[in-house]
Structure formats: C-alpha cells, structure tokens
C-alpha positions in Angstrom: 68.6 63.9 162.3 68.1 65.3 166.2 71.1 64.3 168.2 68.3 62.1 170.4 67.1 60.6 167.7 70.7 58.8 166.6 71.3 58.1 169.9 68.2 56.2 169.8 68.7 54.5 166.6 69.5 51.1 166.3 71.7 51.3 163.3 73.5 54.2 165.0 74.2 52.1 168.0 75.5 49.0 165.7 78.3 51.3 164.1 79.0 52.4 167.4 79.3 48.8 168.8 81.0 47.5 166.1 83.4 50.4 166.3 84.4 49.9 169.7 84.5 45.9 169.0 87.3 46.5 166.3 88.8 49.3 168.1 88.8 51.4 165.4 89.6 55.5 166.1 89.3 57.5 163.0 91.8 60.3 162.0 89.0 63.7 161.8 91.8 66.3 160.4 92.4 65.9 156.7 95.9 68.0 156.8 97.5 65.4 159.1 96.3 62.8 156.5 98.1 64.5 153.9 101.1 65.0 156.1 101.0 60.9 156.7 100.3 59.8 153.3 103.3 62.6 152.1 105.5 60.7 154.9 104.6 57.6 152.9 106.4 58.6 149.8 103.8 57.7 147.7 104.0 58.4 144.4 101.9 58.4 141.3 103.9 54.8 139.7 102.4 52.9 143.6 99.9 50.4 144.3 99.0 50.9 147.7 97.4 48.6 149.9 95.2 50.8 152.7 94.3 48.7 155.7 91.1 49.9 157.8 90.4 53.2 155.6 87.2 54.1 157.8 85.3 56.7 156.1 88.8 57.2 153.8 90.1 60.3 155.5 93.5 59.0 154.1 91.9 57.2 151.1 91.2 60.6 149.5 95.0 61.6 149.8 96.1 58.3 148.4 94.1 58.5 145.6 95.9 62.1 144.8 99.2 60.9 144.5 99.2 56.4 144.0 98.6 54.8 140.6 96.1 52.6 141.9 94.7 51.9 145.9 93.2 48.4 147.2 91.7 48.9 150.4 90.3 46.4 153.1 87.4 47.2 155.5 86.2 44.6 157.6 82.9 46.8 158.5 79.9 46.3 155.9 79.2 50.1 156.8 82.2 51.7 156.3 83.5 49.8 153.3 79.8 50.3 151.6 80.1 53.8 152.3 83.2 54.2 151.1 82.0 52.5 147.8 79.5 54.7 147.3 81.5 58.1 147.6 84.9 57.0 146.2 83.6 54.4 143.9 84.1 56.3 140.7 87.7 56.5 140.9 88.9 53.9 138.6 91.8 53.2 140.5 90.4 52.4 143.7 88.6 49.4 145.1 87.6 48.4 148.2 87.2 44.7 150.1 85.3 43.7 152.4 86.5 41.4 154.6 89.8 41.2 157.1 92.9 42.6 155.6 95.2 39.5 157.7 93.6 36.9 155.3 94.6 38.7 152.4 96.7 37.4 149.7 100.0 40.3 148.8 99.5 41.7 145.5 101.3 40.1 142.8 103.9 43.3 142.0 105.5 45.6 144.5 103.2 47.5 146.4 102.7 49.8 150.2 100.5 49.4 152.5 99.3 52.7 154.6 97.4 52.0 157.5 95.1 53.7 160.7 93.9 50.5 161.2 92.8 49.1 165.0 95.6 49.3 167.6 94.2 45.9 168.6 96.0 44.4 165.3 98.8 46.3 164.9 101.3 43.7 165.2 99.5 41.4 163.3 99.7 44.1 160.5 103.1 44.6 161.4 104.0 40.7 161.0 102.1 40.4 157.9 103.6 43.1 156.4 107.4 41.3 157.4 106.2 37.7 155.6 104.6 39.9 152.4 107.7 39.4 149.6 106.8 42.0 147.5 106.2 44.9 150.1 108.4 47.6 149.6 106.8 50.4 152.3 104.7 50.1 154.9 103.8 53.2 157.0 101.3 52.3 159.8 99.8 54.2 162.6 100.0 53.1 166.1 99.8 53.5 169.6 102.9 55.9 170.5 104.3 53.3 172.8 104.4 50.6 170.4 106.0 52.8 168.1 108.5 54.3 170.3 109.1 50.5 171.3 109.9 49.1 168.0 111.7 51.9 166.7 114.6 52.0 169.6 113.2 55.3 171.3 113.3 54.2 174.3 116.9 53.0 174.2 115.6 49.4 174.2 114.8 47.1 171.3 111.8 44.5 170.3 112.5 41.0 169.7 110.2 41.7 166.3 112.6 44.4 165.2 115.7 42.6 166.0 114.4 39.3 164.2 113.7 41.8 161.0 116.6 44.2 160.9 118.5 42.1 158.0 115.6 42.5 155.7 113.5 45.8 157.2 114.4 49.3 158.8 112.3 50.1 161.6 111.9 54.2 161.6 109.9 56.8 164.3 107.7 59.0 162.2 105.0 61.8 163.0 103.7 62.3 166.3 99.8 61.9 166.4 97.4 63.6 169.4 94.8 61.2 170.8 92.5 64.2 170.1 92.9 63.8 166.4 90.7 60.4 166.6 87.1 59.7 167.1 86.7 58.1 169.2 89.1 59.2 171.5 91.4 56.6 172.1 93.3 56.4 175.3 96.3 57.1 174.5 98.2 59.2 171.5 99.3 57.8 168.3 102.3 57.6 166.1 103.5 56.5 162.6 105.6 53.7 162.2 107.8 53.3 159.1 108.4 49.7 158.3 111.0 49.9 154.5 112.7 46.3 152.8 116.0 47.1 152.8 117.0 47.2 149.2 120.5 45.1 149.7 120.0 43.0 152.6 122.3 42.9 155.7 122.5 39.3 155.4 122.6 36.2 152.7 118.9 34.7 153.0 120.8 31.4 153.1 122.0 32.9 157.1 118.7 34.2 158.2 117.3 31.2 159.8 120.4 31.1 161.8 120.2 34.9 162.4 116.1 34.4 163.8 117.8 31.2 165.8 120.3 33.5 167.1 118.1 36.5 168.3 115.5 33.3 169.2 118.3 32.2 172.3 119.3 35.5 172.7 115.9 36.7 174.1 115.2 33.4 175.9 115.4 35.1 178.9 118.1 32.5 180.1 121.0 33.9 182.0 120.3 37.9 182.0 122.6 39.1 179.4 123.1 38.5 175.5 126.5 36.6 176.6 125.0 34.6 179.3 122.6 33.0 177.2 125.4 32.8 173.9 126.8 30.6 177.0 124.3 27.8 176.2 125.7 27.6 173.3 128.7 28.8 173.2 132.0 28.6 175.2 132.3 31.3 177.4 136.0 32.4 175.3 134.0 32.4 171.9 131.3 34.0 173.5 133.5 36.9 175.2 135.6 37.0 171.9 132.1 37.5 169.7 130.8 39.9 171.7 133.6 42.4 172.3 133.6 42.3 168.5 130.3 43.7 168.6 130.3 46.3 171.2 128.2 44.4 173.7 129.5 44.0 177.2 129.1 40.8 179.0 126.1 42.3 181.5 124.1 44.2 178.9 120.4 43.0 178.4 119.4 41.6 175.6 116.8 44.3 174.8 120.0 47.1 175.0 121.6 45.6 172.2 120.8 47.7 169.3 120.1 45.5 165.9 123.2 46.3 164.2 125.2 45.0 166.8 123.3 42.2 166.5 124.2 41.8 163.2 128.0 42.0 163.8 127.7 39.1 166.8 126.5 36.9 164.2 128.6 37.8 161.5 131.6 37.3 164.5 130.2 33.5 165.8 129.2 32.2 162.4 133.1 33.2 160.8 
C-alpha cells in the first residue's frame, strides 16, 4: 500500500484515532523487550498477566520464557491481530476488553505491562488490591516512576500507603524514541514485588493506611505537626525521634521505612 493511500484510508485513520484516544505508544525495538521482560524475572513455572500488549512486541518474549500468558487488549484491532499471529501458542490467550475490570487469576501470577500512561496508576492500584500478584513490572512515564520509587528524594502517598505489603523499585531507563508514536516524554520501568514476610501484621494495616491518611492531610506542614491532631505534642516528639524524622520535615521526605518505625513507636 502507497504511503497516500493509508493516509487516506479510513481504517488506517481509526487505529490511529483510537491509538491516540487510549494513549497507547508501542515499544518498536525487540532487544529492549527482551531486556524488560528478563528484568521481569519471568520464568518458565509463571502465569503472566500482559496488560495493553499492542502488536505483542513483549508478548513474543513472554511467551519464550512463562508457562502460560493471559493478555488484555482493549482495541478490537490489535487484540484480533494478535490472535491471528500468536494464536497457535497453546499457552497464550488474549481478551478483549479493559484489563481494570478484570478478575486476578485464581493462582499466583505477574503482570508485565506497556500499557497507556493515561492508566498507569490505575494499573498500579489494581495491581496493590490483586491478592495473589507476586510481580508486577510496568512501564511508565520516567517521572511517575522516578516519583514512586524515591528518586527524587521524595515519596508518593501510594508508595507509602503500600510499603508493608509491596517494594517499590527504579528499573530500566526507556528513550521516548523507542515508542511509536512518540510520546512526549521518556519512559521507565517500574518494579512493583509483594513482600514475601510483610512489614506489618494485616491486623495493623488499616491503622498503618489511617496513619499515612493524617500524615499527608496536608494539615500543619510537617509529619509531626499533623501527628499533633492526634497526638500530644510529647508523644509526638518522642515517636518521631524514634524514627529519624525531625519535627520540620515534610511529609513527602519521610522515606517509607521510617514510616514504618513511627507507627511501630505510637502504636507500642
């Protein structure tokens, strides 16, 4: 087909449209898949879950190395397509249909992910609530990654709130060039892993998430300020020296560990 004659067709202009409605940017160099779906740590006993696989740039990489792959494309094109070339692996299907309404698999599984950067922390969030997720490694804008990963010194109230249960960790680097489109901006891998023990008893995590709740209220502009609502100011001053926190340090400085000692410190 002439390149005037796509431009010109209809169905080419759909894809395109819907494309840019779903903000979907499509990894085009098959060794950086590999490198992301190594960074996984896939291996041949996984189920993975792929959100958003595109044309399965990294579908054909999980396929290499996971027991089985469930993907989720919410474009008729692309998850037809993919059907039609990948369809004969036996241990690969593909849904149509957004991956956010899905139900988690009923045994442990991972989820990879390019998927839009318009979802992300939707993807992110379901990923938290999903019991049986072991893995999730999920690319993203580089600042949302770089946010929720502590690289810019500060912390997310969505890492914080997960720290007893998840690890949060920086992965791979991604050029904006890599994509098509282009997006805006470069990309990164996010590396969301359940903590095997967690930091916590389950029975002290809705305290924990009210805890981290008050602390990034916004009320009083420090972490001990707004304990101070709470708190009195001598159990407040006691718990956070315990922790390492000083009384004028934003809440977003406070690393989630630390976190973890205040409230092991106010609830003892």
């Amino acid at each position: 087909m002439s390149r005037s004659h796509s431009r010109n067709d209809p169905r080419a202009r759909q894809n395109a449209s819907t494309r840019k409605t779903l903000s979907q940017n499509f990894l085009t160099d098959s060794a950086v898949a590999r490198r992301l779906v190594e960074s996984s740590g896939v291996g041949p006993d996984d189920l993975v879950v792929e959100v958003g696989p595109g044309d399965g740039m990294i579908t054909r990489p999980l396929l290499a190395r996971a027991r089985r792959v469930i993907a989720y494309e919410k474009d008729r094109h692309f998850a037809e397509r993919l059907r039609s070339r990948l369809g004969h692996h036996e241990h690969f299907s593909c849904h149509l249909g957004d991956f956010r309404d899905a139900s988690e698999p009923r045994e442990p599984f991972m989820v990879v992910a390019n998927a839009p950067f318009g979802i992300t922390t939707d993807i992110v969030r379901w990923c938290l609530d999903a019991r049986r997720l072991t893995d999730a490694t999920l690319v993203t804008q580089l600042e949302f990654a770089r946010k929720h990963t502590g690289d810019y010194g500060r912390w997310t109230r969505l890492a914080v709130t997960a720290w007893p249960e998840h690890r949060f960790d920086l992965g791979m680097r991604i050029g904006r060039r890599l994509f098509r489109p282009v997006p805006a901006v470069d990309a990164a891998v996010i590396h969301v892993r359940r903590r095997q023990k967690p930091l916590l008893p389950e029975a002290d995590l809705t305290d924990y998430r009210d805890l981290v709740d008050l602390g990034f209220s916004g009320v009083g502009g420090s972490l001990w300020a707004s304990l101070r609502r709470v708190v009195s100011s001598r159990a407040a001053s006691g718990a956070c020296a315990e922790a390492g926190i000083a009384r004028d340090q934003p809440v977003g400085l406070v690393p989630p560990d630390r976190w973890i000692t205040l409230f092991k410190a106010l609830t003892e």
